[in-house]
N, C-alpha and C positions, 0 to 999 in steps of 0.2 A: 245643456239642459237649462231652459229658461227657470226662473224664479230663485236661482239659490241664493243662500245667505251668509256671510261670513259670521264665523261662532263669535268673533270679536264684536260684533253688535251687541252681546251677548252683553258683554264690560260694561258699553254705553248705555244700555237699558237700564242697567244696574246704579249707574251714576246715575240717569235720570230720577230710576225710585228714592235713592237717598235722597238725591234732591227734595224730591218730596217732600218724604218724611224730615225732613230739616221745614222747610216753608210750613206744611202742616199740623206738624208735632212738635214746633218752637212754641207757641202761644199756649198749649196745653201743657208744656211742662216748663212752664217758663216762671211760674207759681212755683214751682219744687225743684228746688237745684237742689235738692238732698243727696247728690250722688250718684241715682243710677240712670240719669239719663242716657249718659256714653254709653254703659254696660248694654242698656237696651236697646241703643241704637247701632251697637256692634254684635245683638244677636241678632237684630231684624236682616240686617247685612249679609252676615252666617248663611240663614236660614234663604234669604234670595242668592246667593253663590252657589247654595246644596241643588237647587234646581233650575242653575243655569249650565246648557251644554257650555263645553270647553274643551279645549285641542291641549296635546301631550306638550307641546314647546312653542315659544313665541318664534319659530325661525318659518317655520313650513305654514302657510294658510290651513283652512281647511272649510270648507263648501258644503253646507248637506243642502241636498237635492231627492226629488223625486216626482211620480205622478201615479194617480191613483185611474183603472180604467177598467173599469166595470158594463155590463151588459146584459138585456134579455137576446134569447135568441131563439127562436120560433123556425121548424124544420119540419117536412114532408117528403118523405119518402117514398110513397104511390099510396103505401099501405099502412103507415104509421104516421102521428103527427104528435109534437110535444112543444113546450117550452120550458128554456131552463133558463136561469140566470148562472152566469158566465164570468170569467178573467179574461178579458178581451185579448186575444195573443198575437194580435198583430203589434200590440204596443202595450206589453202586458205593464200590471203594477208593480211597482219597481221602487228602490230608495238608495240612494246613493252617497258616498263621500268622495272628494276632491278635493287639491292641493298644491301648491305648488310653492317654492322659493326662489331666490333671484341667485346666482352664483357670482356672474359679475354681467357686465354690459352685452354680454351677445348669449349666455349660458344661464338656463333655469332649470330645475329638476322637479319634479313633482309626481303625483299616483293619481289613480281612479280605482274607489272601491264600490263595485253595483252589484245590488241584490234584486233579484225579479223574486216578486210575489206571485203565485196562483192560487186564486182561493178555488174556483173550478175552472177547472180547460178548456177554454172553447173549443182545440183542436183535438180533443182527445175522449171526449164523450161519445158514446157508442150510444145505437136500441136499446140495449141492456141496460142503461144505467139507470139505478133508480135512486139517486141522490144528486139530482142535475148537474149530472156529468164533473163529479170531483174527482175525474182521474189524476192522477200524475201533480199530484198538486202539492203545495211548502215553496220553499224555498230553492234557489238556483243562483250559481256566480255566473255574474252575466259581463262582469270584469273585474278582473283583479290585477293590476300592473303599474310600475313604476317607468318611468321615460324623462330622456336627459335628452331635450332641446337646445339647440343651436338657431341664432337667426341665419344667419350663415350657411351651414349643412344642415341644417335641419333636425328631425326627431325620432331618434331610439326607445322604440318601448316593449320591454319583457314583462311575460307575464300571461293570464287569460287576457287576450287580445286580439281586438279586428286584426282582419289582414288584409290587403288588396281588393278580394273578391268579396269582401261582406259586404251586405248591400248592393254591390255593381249592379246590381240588378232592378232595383227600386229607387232610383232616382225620383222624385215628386215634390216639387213647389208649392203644389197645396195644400188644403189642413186635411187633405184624406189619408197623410201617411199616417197617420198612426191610429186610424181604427177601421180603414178598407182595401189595404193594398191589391194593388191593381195587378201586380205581378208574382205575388206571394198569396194565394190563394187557400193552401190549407189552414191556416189559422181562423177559416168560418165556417167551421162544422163539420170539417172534413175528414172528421175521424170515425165519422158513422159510416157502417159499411155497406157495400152495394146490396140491390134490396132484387131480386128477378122479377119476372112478369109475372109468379104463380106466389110471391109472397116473400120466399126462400131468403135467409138472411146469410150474406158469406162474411169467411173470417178476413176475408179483403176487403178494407177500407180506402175509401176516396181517395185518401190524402195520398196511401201503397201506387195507387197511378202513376206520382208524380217520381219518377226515379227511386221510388221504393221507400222514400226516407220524408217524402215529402217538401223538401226542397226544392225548388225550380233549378235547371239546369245551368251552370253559370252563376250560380252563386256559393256561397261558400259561410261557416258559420265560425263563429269566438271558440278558439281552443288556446291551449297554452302554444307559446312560441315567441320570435320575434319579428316586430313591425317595425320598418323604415320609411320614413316620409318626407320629402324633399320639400324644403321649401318653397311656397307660394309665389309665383312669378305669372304675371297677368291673369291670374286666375286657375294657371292650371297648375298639379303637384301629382309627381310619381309616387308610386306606392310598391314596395316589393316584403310580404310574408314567408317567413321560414317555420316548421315546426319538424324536430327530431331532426330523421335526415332522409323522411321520405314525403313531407308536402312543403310543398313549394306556391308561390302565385307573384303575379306583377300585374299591374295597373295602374291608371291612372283616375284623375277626375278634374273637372273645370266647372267656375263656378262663375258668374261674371251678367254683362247686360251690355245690350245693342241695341243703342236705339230705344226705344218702348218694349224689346223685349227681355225682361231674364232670362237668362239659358244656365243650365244644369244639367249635368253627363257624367257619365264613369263607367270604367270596361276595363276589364279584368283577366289572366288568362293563369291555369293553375296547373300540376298536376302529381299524380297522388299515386306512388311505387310501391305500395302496400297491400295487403289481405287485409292487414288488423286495421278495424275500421275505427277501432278506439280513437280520439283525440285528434283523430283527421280533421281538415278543412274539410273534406269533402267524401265522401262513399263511394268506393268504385262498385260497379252492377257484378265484375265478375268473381269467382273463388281462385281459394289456391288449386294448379291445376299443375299435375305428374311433372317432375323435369323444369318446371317454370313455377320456382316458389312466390315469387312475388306477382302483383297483379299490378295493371298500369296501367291511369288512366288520365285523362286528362279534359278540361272544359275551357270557354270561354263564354264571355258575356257581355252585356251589354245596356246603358238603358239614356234616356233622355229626357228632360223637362222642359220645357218652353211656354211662358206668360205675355203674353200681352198686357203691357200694367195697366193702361188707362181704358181697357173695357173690362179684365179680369180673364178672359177668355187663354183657357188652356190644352197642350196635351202633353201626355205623356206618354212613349215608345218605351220598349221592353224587347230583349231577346236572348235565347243560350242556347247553348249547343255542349251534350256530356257526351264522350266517347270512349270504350272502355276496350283494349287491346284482345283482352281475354276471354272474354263472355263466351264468344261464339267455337271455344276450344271444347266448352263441353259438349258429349255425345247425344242431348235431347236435341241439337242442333245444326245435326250434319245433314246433309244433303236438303234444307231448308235455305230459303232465302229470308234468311233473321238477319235485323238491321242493328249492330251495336253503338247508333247511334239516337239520342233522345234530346227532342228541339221544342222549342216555346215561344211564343211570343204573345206579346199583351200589347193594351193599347186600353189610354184612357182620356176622358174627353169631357172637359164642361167648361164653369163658368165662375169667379172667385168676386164677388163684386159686395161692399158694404152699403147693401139696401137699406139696411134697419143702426140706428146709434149702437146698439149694443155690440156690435160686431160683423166680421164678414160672416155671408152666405156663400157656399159653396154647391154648385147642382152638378153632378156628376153624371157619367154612364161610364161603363167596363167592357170589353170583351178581352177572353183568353183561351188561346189555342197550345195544345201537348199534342205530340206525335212522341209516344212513347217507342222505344227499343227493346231487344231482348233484355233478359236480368235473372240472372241466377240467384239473386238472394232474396226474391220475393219467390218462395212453392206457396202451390194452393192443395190443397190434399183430396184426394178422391172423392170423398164424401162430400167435398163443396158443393154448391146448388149451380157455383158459375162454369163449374169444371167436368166437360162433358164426353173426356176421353176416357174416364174409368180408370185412371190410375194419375197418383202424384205427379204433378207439371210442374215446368217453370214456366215464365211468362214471356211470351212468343213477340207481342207488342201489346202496349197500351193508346188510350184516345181519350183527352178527358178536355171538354169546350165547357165555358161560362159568358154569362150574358147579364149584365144587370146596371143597379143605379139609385141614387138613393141623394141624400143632404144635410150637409153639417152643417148649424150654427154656430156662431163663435160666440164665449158670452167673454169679452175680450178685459173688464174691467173685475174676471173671476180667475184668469186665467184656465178658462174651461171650454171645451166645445162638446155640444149635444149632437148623437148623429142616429140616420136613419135608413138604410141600404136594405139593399133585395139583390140575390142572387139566383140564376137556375143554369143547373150546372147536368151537363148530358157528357156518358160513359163507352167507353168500349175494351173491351177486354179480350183477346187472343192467349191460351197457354198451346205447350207446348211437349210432348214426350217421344222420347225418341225416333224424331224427326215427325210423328204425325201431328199435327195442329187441328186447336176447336174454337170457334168463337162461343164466348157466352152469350147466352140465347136472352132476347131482349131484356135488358136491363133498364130497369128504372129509373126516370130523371129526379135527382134533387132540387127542391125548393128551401134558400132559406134565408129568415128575415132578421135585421142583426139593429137592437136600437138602444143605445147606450150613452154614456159620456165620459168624459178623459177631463180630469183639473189636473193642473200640473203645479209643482211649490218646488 
């Protein structure tokens, strides 16, 4: 994270104000050596030490970091339209600590402590909400872990932590990671739920398309466990994640330039021998099923960046593929040709060029395509508007495309970028009960417009 600060600055600052107060408060009491000059010059001291941050021991650094990234966000649904201001959660507000010490020539030890901020959800606001969408909002540990590095072997870290598949899937060299992911879609708006052609509002939301959970396929998210990371060699570094003793993942990543171009990559492969979805890297679609208590599942993934430096001209590749052992064991699903397999790919495409002094320009466009699989752990209940067999389904497939495009500026001398995107995102929705299948009946496309900015310290 760009901009942080060592608390030892903190000291320096401090020597400069007495500084100060010595060059400027010498000639003023320079008339009265009656005694309390010291006195007063070692409460002024006091009082600037009481409100200077500072770290527990002179051995371990310590970093604070963060960024603040805020948003309107303007949504159409066929039949409803609003705007709310938002905690942008592609790249939510966050604050962090950081640390590390030297052990000897080839060994360092150190932590990461991150907190994400939501003041409101962009991903989690529904129709209903009439407090612009503050669901699910406070606080969140978005890392907590300590890691003993080796130049050598590389680096061990326990704790809430990446693992392999985090991010493999969002790979991006330009400044639209962190307020339009190209392959990570639910985080703009995607928590509202699908709207039918006669009005109908279901308890199925956008984002329930995406493997249920709203995660793209092939990627994987911060749980507690442990991460190993090989040391950097021409660019590229393995990666292998552990958590309890049923997830697992390996990958890798490369970072590097050829010629006039940057290139950036990482691809990931995981898999998850559990029901309890608690603390997983990842969510399997199926349940516990008779005789076969555990459930197995497994994904990989994919993604890629590539710049041309001297015009700015970019793209970015995205793909995954979830597959889950069990799904199709249940009886909504026999004699069906249900596919327990759900795949994605994105693709994103502009231009990074510093038109203007104050920073680059970034012009963007998006597309992203889901071919959803069966999934047992998304029911829709009878009374749905989308659900037209008359009785409780699971979800037979899903189909969810986006199209859009939009433009960050950078104000490079604030460390801030202002940004401005549009999205329209078309649905499809198939359930399913004991073996007969319905499609929902024309479903409504979303529109929605996301214009905010991200400083980061």
């Amino acid at each position: 994270m760009t901009g942080g600060f060592m608390v030892s600055a903190g000291r320096l600052s401090l020597l400069a104000a007495v500084g100060i107060l010595l060059v400027g408060g010498a000639s003023a009491q320079a008339a009265d050596l009656g005694g309390d000059c010291c006195a007063d010059l070692e409460e002024r001291i006091a009082e600037l030490e009481a409100t200077t941050a500072r770290k527990g021991n002179r051995k371990v650094s310590l970093t604070v970091y963060g960024q603040v990234n805020e948003a309107l966000m303007f949504w159409d649904d066929g039949f409803e339209s609003n705007v709310y201001q938002v905690t942008n959660d592609n790249s939510r507000t966050r604050f962090g600590f950081k640390g590390e010490a030297k052990i000897n020539d080839d060994w360092k030890a150190g932590y990461v402590l991150e907190i994400g901020v939501r003041g409101a959800n962009s991903k989690r606001f529904t129709q209903d909400s009439t407090d612009g969408g503050a669901e699910e909002v406070g606080l969140d540990t978005r890392h907590s872990r300590w890691f003993l590095q080796s130049k050598s072997l590389g680096t061990v870290s326990m704790g809430v932590t990446p693992t392999a598949a985090e991010a493999a899937t969002e790979t991006n060299l330009a400044n639209t990671k962190d307020v339009a992911k190209f392959s990570d879609i639910e985080d703009s708006g995607l928590g509202l739920s699908l709207r039918t052609a006669n009005g109908g509002i279901s308890d199925v939301s956008w984002r329930r398309l995406i493997k249920h959970t709203g995660d793209q396929p092939g990627e994987a998210e911060r749980r507690s466990g442990v991460w190993y990371t090989t040391p950097t060699f021409a660019g590229f570094n393995l990666e292998a994640g552990w958590g309890s003793d049923d997830y697992w993942d390996i990958g890798g990543k490369y970072k590097g330039e050829l010629g006039d171009f940057k290139i950036a990559a990482a691809f990931a492969y995981g898999e998850n021998s559990t029901t309890n979805a608690d603390g997983a890297f990842f969510e399997c679609l199926g349940t516990e099923v008779a005789g076969q208590p555990d459930a197995r599942c497994t994904q990989y993934g994919g993604s890629i960046s590539v710049m041309h430096e001297p015009t700015g001209i970019y793209v970015n590749f995205a793909a995954g593929s979830h597959e889950d052992d069990t799904v199709l064991a249940d009886a909504d699903f026999a004699g069906t040709n249900a596919d327990n397999e759900t795949t994605f790919w994105a693709i994103e495409a502009g231009i990074e060029q510093k038109w203007f002094p104050i920073g680059k320009t970034t012009l963007f466009g998006q597309y992203y395509d889901l071919d959803g699989g069966a999934s047992e752990r998304l029911t829709v209940d009878a009374g749905d508007p989308t659900n037209n067999l008359g009785a409780d389904a699971n979800v037979f497939s899903t189909g969810l495309q986006m199209y859009g495009g939009g433009v960050v500026q950078e104000l490079s001398a604030a460390s801030m970028s202002l940004y401005l995107y549009y999205r329209h995102l078309e649905a499809d929705l198939t359930l399913v009960d004991n073996g007969v299948t319905a499609s929902a009946t024309d479903l409504e496309d979303l529109d929605v417009v996301v214009g905010g900015g991200i400083i980061k310290f």
